[in-house]
KEKE-3310 file (N, C-alpha, C; in steps of 0.2 Angstrom, whole numbers, plus 5000, padded with zeros to 4 digits):
npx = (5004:5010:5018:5011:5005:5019:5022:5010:5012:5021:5021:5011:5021:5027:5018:5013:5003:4997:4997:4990:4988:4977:4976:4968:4956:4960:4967:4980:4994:4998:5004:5012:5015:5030:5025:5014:5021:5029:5018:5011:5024:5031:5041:5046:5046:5036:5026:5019:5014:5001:4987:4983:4992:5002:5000:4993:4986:4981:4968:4964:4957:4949:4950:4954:4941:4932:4937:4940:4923:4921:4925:4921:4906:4909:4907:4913:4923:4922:4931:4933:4942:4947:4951:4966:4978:4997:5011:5026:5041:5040:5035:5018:5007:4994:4983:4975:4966:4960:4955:4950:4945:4943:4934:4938:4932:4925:4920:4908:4907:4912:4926:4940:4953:4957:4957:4970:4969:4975:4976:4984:4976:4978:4985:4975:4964:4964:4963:4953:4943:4948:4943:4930:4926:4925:4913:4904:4899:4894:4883:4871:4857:4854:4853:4843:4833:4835:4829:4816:4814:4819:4810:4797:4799:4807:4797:4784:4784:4784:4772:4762:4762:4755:4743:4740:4737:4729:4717:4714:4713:4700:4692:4691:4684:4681:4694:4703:4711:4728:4731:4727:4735:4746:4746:4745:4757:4764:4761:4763:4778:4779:4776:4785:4797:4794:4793:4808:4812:4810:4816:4830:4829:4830:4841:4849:4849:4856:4867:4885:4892:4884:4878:4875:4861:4868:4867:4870:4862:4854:4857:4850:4839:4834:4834:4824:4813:4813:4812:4803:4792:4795:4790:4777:4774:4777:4769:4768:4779:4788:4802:4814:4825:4839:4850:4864:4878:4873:4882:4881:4876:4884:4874:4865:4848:4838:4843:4850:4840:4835:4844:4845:4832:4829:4838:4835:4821:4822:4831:4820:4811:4814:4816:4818:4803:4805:4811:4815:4820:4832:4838:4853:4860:4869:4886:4902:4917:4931:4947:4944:4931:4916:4909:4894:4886:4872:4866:4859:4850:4844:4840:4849:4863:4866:4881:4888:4882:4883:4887:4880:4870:4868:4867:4853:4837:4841:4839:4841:4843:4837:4823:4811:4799:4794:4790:4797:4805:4820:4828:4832:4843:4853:4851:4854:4870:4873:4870:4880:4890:4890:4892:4906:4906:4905:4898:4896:4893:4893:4890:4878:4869:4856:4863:4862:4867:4877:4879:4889:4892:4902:4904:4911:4924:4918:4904:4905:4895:4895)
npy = (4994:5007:5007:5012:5022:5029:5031:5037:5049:5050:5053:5064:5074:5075:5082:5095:5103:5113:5107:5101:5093:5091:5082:5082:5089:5103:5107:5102:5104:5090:5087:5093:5099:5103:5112:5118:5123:5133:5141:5147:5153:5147:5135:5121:5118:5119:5111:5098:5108:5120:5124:5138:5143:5144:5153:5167:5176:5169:5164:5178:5181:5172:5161:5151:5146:5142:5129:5122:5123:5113:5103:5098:5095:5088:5092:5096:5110:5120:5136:5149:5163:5168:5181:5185:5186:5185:5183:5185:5186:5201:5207:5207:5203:5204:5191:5179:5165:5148:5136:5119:5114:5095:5087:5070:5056:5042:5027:5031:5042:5052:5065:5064:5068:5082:5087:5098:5109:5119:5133:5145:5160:5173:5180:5175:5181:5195:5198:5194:5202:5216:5211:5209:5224:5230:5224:5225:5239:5239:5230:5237:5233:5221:5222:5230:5218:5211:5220:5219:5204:5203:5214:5206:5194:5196:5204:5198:5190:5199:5205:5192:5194:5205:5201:5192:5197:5207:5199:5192:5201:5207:5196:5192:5203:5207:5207:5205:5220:5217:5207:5213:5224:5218:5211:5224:5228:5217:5220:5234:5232:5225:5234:5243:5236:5231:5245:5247:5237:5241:5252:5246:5240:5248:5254:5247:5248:5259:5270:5267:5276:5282:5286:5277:5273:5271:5265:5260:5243:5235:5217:5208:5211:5214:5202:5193:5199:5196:5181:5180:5184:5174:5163:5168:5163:5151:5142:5129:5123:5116:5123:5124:5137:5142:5154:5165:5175:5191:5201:5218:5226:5239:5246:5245:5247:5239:5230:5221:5216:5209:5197:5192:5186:5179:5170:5164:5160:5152:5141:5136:5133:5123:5115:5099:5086:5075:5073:5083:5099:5111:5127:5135:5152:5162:5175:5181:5191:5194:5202:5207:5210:5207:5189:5181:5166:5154:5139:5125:5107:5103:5100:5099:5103:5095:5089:5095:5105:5116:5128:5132:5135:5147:5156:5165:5158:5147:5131:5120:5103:5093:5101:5100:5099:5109:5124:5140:5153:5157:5163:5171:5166:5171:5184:5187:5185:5196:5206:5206:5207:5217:5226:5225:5213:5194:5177:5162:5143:5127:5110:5095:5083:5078:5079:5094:5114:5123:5141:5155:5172:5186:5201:5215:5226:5239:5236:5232:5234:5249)
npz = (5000:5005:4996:4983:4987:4986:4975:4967:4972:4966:4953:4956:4959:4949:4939:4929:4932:4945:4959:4978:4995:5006:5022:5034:5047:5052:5039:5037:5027:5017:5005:4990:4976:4964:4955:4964:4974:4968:4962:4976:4979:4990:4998:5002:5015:5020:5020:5030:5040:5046:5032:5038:5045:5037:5027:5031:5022:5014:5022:5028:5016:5015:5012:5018:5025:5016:5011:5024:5024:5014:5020:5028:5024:5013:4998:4984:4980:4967:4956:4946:4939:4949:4960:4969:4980:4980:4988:4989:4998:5000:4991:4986:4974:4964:4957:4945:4947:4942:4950:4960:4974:4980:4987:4998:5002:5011:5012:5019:5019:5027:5025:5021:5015:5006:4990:4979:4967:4954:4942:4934:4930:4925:4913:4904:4909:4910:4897:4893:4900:4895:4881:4885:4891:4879:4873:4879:4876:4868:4868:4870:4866:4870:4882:4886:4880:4893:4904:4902:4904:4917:4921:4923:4929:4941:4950:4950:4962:4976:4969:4970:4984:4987:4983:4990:5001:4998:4997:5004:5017:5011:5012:5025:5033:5048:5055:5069:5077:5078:5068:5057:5055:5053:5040:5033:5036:5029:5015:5014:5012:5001:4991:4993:4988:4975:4972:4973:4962:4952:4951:4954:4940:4932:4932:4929:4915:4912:4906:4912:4920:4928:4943:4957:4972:4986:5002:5019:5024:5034:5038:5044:5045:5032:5025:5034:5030:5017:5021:5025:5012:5005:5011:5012:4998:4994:5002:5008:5007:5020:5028:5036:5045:5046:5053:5054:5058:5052:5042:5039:5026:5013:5002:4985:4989:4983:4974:4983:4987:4978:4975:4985:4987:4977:4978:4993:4987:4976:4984:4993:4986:4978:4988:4999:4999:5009:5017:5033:5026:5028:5028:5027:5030:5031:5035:5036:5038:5028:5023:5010:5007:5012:5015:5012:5015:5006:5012:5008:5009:4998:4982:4974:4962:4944:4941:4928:4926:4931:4928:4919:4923:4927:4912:4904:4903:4907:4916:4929:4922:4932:4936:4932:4938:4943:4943:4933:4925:4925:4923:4935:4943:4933:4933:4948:4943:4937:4945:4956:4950:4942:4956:4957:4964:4965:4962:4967:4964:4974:4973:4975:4969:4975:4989:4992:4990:4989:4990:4987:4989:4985:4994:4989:4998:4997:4998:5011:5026:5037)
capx = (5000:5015:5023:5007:5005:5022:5020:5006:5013:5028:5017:5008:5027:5030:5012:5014:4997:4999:4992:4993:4983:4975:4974:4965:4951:4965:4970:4986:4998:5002:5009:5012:5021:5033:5021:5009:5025:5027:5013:5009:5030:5033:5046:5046:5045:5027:5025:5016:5010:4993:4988:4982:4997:5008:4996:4986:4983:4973:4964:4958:4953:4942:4950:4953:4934:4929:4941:4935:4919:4922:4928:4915:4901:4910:4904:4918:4920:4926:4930:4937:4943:4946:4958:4970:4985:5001:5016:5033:5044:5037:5030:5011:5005:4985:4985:4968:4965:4954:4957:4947:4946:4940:4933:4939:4928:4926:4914:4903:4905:4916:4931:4949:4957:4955:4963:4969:4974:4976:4980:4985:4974:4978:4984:4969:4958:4964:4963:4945:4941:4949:4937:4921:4923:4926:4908:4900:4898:4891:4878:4864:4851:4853:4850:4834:4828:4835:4828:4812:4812:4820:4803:4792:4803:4803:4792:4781:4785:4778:4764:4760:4761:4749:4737:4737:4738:4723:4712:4713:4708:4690:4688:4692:4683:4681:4699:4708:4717:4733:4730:4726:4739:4751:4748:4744:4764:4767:4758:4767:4785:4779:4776:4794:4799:4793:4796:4814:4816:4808:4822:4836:4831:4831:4848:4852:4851:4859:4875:4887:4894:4877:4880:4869:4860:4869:4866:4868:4857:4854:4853:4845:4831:4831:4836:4820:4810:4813:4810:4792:4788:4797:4786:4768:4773:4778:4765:4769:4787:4790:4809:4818:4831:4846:4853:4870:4879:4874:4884:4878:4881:4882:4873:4861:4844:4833:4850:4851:4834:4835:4848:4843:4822:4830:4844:4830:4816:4826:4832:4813:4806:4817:4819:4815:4800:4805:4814:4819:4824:4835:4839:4857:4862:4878:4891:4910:4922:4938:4950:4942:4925:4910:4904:4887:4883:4867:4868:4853:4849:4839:4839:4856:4860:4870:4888:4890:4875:4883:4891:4875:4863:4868:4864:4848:4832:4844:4838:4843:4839:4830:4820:4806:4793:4795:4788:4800:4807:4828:4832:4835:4852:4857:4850:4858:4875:4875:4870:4883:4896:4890:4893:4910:4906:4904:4893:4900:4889:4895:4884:4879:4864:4852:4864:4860:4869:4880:4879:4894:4893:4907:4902:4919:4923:4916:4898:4906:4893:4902)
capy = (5000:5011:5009:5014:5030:5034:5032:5040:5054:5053:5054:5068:5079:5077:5085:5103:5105:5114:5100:5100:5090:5093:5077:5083:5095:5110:5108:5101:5101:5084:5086:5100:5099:5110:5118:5122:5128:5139:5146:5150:5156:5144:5130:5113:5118:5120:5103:5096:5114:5121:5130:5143:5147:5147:5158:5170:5179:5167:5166:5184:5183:5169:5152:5143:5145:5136:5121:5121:5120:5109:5096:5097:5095:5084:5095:5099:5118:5126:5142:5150:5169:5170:5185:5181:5191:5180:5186:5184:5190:5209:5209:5208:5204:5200:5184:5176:5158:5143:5130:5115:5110:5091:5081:5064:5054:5036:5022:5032:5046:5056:5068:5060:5072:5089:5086:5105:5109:5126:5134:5152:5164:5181:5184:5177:5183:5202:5197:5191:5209:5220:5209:5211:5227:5232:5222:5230:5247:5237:5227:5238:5230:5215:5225:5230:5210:5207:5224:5215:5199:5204:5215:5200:5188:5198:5209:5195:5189:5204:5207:5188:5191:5209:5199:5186:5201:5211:5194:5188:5206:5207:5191:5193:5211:5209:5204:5208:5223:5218:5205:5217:5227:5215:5213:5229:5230:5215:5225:5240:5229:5222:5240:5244:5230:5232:5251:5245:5233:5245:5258:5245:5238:5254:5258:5239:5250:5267:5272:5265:5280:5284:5286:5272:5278:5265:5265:5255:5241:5230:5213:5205:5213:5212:5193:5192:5201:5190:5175:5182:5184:5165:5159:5166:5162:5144:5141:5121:5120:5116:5123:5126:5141:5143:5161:5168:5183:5194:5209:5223:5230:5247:5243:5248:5241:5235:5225:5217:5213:5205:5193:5186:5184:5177:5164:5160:5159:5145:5136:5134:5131:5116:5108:5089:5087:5069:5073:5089:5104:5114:5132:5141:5157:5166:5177:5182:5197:5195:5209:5208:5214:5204:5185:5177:5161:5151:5133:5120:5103:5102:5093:5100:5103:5092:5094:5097:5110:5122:5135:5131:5138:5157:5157:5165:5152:5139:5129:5113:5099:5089:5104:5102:5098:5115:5132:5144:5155:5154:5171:5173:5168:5177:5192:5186:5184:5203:5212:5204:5208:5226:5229:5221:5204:5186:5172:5152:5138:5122:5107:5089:5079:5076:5081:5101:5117:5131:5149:5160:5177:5188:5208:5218:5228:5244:5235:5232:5241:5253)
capz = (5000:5005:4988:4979:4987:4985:4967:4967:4976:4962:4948:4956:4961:4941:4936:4927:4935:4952:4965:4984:4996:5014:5027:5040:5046:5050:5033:5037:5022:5018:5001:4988:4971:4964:4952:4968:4978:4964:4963:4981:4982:4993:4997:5005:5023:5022:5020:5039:5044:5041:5026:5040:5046:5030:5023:5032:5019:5011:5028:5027:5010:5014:5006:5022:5025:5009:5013:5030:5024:5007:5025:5035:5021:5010:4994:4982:4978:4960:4956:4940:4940:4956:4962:4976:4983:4981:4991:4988:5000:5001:4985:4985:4968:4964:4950:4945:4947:4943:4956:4961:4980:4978:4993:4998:5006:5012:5012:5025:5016:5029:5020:5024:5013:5000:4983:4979:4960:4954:4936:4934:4922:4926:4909:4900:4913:4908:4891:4891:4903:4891:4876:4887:4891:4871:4870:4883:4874:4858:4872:4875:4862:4874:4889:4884:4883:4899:4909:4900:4909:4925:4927:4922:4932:4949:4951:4951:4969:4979:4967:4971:4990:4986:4978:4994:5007:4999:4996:5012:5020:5008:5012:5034:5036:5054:5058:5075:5074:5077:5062:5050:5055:5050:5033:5029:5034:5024:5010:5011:5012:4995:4988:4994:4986:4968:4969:4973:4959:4946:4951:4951:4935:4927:4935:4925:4908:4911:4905:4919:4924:4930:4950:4960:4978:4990:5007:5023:5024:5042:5033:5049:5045:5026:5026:5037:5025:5011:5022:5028:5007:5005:5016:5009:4992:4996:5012:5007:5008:5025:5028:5045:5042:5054:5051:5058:5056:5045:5043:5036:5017:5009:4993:4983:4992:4975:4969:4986:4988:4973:4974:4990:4986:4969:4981:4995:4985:4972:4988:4996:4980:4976:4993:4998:5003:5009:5027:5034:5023:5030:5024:5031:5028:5037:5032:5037:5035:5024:5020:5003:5009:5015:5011:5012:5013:5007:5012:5008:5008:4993:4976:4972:4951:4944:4943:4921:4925:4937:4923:4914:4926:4924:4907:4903:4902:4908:4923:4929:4922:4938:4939:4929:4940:4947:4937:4934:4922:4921:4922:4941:4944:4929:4935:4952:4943:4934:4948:4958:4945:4942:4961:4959:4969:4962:4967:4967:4967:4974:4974:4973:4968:4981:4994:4990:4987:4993:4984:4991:4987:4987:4991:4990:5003:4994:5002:5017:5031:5042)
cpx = (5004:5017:5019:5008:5010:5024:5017:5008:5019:5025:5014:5014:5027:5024:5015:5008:4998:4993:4997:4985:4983:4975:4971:4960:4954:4967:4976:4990:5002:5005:5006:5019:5025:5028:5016:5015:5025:5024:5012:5018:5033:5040:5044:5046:5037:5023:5023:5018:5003:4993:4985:4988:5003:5004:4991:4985:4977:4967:4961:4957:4948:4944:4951:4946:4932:4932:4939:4927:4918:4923:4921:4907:4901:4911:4911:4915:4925:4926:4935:4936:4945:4952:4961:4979:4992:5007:5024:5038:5041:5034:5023:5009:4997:4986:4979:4968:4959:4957:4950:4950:4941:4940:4933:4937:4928:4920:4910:4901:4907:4921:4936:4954:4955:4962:4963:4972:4970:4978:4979:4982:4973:4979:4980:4964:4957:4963:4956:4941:4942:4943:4930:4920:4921:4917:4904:4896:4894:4885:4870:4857:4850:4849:4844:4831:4830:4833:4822:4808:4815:4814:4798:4792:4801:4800:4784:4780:4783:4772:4760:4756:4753:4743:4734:4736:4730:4714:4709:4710:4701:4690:4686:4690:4683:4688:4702:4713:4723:4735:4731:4730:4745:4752:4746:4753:4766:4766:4762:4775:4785:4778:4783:4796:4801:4794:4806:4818:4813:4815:4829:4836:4831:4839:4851:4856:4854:4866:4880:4893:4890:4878:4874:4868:4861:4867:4867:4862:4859:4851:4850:4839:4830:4831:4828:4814:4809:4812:4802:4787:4789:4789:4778:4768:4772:4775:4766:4774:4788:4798:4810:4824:4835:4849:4861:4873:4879:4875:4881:4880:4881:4882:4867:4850:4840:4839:4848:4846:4833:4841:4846:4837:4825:4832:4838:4823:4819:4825:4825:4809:4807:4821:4816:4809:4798:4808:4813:4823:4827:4840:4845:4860:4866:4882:4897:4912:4928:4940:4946:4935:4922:4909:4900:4886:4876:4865:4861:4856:4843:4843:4847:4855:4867:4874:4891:4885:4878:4885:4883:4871:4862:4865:4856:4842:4835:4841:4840:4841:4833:4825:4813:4801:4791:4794:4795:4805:4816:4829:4834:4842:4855:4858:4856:4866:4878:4874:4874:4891:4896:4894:4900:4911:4906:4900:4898:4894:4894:4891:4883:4873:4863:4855:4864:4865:4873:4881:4885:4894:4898:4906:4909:4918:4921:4907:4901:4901:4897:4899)
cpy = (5006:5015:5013:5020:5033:5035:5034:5047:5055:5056:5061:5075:5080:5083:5091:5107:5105:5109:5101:5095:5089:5086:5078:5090:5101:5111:5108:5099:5096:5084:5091:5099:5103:5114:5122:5127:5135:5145:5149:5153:5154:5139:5126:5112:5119:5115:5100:5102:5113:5124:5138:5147:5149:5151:5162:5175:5177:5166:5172:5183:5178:5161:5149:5141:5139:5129:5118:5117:5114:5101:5094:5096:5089:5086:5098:5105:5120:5132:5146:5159:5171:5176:5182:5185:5187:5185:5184:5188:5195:5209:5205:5209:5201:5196:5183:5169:5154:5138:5125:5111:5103:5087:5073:5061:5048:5033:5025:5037:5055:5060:5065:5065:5078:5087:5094:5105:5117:5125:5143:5157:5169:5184:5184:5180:5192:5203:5198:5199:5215:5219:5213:5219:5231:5230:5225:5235:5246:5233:5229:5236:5223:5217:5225:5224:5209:5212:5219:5211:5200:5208:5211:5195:5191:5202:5204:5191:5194:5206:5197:5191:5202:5205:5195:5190:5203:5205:5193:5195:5206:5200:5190:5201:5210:5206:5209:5213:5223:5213:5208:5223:5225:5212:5219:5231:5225:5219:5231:5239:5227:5227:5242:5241:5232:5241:5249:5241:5235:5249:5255:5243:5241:5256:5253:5244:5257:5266:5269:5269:5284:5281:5279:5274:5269:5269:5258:5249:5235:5223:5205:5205:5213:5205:5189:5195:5195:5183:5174:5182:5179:5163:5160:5164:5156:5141:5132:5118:5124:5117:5128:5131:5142:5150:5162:5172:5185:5200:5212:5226:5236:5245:5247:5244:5236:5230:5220:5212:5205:5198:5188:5186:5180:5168:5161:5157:5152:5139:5134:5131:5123:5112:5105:5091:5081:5068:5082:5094:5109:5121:5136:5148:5162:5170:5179:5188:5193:5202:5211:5212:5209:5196:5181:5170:5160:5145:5129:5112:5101:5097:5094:5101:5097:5094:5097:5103:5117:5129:5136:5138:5145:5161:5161:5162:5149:5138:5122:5107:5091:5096:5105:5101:5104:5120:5138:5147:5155:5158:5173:5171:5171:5182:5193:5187:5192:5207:5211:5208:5214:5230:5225:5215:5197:5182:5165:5148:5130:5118:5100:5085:5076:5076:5091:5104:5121:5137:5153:5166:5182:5198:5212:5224:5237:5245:5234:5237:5243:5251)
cpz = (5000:4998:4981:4980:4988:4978:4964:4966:4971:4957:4951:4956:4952:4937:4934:4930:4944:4957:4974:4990:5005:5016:5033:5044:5049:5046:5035:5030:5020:5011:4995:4984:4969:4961:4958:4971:4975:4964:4969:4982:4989:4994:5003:5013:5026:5023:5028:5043:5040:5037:5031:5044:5042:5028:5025:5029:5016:5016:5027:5021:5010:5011:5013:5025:5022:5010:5018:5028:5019:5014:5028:5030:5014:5001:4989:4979:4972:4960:4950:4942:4944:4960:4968:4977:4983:4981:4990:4989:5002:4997:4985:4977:4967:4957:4952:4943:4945:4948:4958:4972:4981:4984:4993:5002:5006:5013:5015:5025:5021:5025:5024:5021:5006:4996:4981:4973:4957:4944:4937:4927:4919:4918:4903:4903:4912:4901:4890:4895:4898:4883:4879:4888:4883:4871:4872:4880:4868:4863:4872:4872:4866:4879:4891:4885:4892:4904:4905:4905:4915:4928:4928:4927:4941:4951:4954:4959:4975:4975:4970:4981:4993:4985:4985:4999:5005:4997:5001:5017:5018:5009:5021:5035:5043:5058:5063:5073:5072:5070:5054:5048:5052:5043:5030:5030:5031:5016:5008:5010:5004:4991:4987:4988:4977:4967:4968:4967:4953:4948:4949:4943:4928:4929:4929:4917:4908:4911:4913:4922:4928:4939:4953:4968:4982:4997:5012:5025:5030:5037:5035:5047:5038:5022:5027:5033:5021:5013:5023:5019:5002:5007:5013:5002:4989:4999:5011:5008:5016:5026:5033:5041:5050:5051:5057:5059:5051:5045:5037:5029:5016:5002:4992:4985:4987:4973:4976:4988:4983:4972:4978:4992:4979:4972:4985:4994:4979:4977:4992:4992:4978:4984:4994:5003:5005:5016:5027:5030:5027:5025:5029:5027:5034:5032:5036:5033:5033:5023:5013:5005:5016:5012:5015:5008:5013:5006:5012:5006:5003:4988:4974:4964:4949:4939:4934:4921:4928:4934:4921:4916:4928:4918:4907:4902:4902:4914:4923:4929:4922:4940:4937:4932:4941:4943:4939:4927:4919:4920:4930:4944:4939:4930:4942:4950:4939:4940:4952:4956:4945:4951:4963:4962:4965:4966:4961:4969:4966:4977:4973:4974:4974:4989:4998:4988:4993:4989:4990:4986:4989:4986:4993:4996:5002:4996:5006:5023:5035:5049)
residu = (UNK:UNK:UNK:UNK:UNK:UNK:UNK:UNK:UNK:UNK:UNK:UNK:UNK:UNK:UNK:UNK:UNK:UNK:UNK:UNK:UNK:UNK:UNK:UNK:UNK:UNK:UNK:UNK:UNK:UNK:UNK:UNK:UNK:UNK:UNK:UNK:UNK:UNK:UNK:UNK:UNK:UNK:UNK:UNK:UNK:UNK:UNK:UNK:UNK:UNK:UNK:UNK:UNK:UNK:UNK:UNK:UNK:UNK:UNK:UNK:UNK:UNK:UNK:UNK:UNK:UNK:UNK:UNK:UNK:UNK:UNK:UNK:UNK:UNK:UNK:UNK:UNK:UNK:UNK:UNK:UNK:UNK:UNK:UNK:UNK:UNK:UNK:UNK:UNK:UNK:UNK:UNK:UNK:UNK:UNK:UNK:UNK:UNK:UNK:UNK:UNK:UNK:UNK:UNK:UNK:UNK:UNK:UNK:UNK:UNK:UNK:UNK:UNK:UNK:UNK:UNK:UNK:UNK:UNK:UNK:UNK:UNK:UNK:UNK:UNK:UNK:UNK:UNK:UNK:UNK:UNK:UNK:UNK:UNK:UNK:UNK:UNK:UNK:UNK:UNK:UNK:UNK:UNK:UNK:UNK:UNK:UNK:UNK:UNK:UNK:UNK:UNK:UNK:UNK:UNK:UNK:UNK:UNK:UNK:UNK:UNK:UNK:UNK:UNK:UNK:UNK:UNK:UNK:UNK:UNK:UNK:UNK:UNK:UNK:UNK:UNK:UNK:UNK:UNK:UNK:UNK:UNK:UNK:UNK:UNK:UNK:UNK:UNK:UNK:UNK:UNK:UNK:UNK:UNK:UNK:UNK:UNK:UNK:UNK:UNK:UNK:UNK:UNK:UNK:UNK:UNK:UNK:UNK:UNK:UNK:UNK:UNK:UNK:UNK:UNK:UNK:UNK:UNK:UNK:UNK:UNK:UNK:UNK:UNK:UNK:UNK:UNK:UNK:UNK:UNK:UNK:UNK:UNK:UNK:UNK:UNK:UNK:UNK:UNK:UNK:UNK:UNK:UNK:UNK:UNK:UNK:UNK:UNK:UNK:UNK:UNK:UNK:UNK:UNK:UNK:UNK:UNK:UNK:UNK:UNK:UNK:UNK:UNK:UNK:UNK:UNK:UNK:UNK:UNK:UNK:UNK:UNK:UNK:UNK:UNK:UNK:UNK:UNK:UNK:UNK:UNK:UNK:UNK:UNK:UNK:UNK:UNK:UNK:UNK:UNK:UNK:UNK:UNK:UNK:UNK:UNK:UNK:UNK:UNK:UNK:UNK:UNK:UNK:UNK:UNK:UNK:UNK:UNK:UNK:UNK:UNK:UNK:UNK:UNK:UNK:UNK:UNK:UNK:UNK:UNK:UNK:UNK:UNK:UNK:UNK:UNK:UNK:UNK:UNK:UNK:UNK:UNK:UNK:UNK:UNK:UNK:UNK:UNK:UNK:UNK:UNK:UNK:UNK:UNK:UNK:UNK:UNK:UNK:UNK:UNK:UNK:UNK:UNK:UNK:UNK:UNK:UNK:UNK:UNK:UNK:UNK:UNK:UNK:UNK:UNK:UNK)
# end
């Protein structure tokens, strides 16, 4: 067995492809090619430390998180584009990355070790930035279709929970005050709402040096929102939510609302309703900014799908029981991108999903 896995382990030293690999749930570095050392600007003494202590910088940016969790959930995570600070010596330089953290698990379905493999894309990744933006400027006959169906698409979620606020009043005229007090504030949260996501997706098509009105936004309580307009939209999906820190953004509110009524409303739509659903949602500071997680136990997409499912009327496809249009995490992934952030889905048939969203430290709340 030995002789295997030092064969193994030769065959992996020679790869041109940078590879390192965790054995243990502190991410202890058990082994690390020259192409990885490389790339992180390291050498061979990192070898049986942790990657949090040879690295705290990718600590504060957030990657020992994702490894963490990739342990603890079993779930591998990809990511292409990815900026990342790599140091050497004094010099501080930012490179963009694809990498794969790939979970390795055993009969019973525990993780025993993280497979780590990197490629460096910084200078197609400028490349492919400089193309886009040249396209950009030639885009806006698209724009128009997709301001379109983003008002079609969500707009339709608070006019839904209008429709069920002012039904259920004519139909309960004698209802207890404090009753009828409380939807007439879901009522006017759903007004909010749709004024908010007509304003941002008029912002969507204006020139983009066109100022956006951000502000601090408490997002206990707008998290809490979106789950109160889950809830009447859904009343059938039975789903438990655990919430955890959620720090606050300075965003624009119609974008943010929008993101996450697009993300919670997905994951309640498509969870089992075979055991216990369970809906997490948390977030964390990084030097980079803010990231939010949205962790479920639902159908999960499968795994040749997960680029796909950004696409415009793409949706994934185990989802066809389920109505739904195929434009909201598109939408999710532009408004995202306009406010400098990114979102990552890592996921796995039938054992559900995690969405990490990444808001740069420009939403960071004060």
């Amino acid at each position: 067995m030995k002789v295997r896995e030092s064969f193994l382990l030769s065959v992996l030293q020679q790869s041109p492809h940078a590879t390192a690999i965790y054995d243990s749930a502190d991410l202890n570095i058990a082994f690390a090619n020259q192409a990885m050392l490389e790339m992180w600007c390291a050498d061979s003494s990192i070898l049986g430390r942790t990657f949090c202590a040879c690295f705290p910088g990718f600590k504060a940016e957030g990657f020992s998180s994702i490894l963490k969790n990739v342990w603890k959930t079993g779930i591998t995570y990809r990511a292409t584009d990815t900026p990342a600070n790599i140091i050497d010596q004094e010099t501080k330089t930012l490179r963009y990355f694809n990498f794969e953290y790939k979970a390795l698990v055993d009969e019973t379905g525990n993780t025993y070790a993280i497979l780590h493999t990197a490629s460096d894309v910084t200078e197609h990744y400028l490349a492919r930035t400089r193309l886009k933006q040249q396209e950009e400027q030639l885009s806006f006959n698209n724009e128009l279709d997709l301001l379109a169906n983003t008002l079609a698409h969500d707009i339709k979620n608070p006019l839904a929970v209008l429709k069920m606020g002012s039904d259920f009043l004519s139909r309960n005229i004698d209802l207890q005050v404090n009753i009828s007090q409380r939807w007439f504030d879901t009522i006017r949260a759903a007004i909010v709402n749709i004024e908010s996501i007509i304003n941002q997706t008029l912002q969507l098509g204006r020139i983009r040096s066109a100022s956006t009105l951000t502000e601090c936004i408490a997002m206990d309580k707008k998290i809490a929102n979106c789950i109160d307009e889950v809830k009447l939209i859904y009343p059938d999906q039975a789903v438990a939510f655990e919430l955890g820190d959620l720090h606050a953004l300075y965003a624009e509110r119609g974008a943010v609302y929008q993101i996450f009524m697009n993300l919670i409303g997905n994951a309640v739509k498509y969870a089992k309703r075979t055991e216990k659903a369970i809906l997490k949602i948390y977030s964390e500071k990084i030097d980079k900014g803010t990231v939010y997680f949205i962790e479920d136990n639902g159908i999960g997409i499968p795994e040749d799908e997960l680029l796909q499912v950004f696409l415009a009327n793409e949706r994934g496809s185990n989802t066809e029981p389920a109505s739904g249009s195929g434009i909201g995490l598109t939408l999710v992934k532009r408004l995202m991108e306009r406010m400098g952030g990114t979102i990552n889905l890592s996921s796995e048939l039938g054992k559900g999903t995690i969405v990490r969203l990444f808001f740069p430290a420009t939403c960071a709340g004060s």
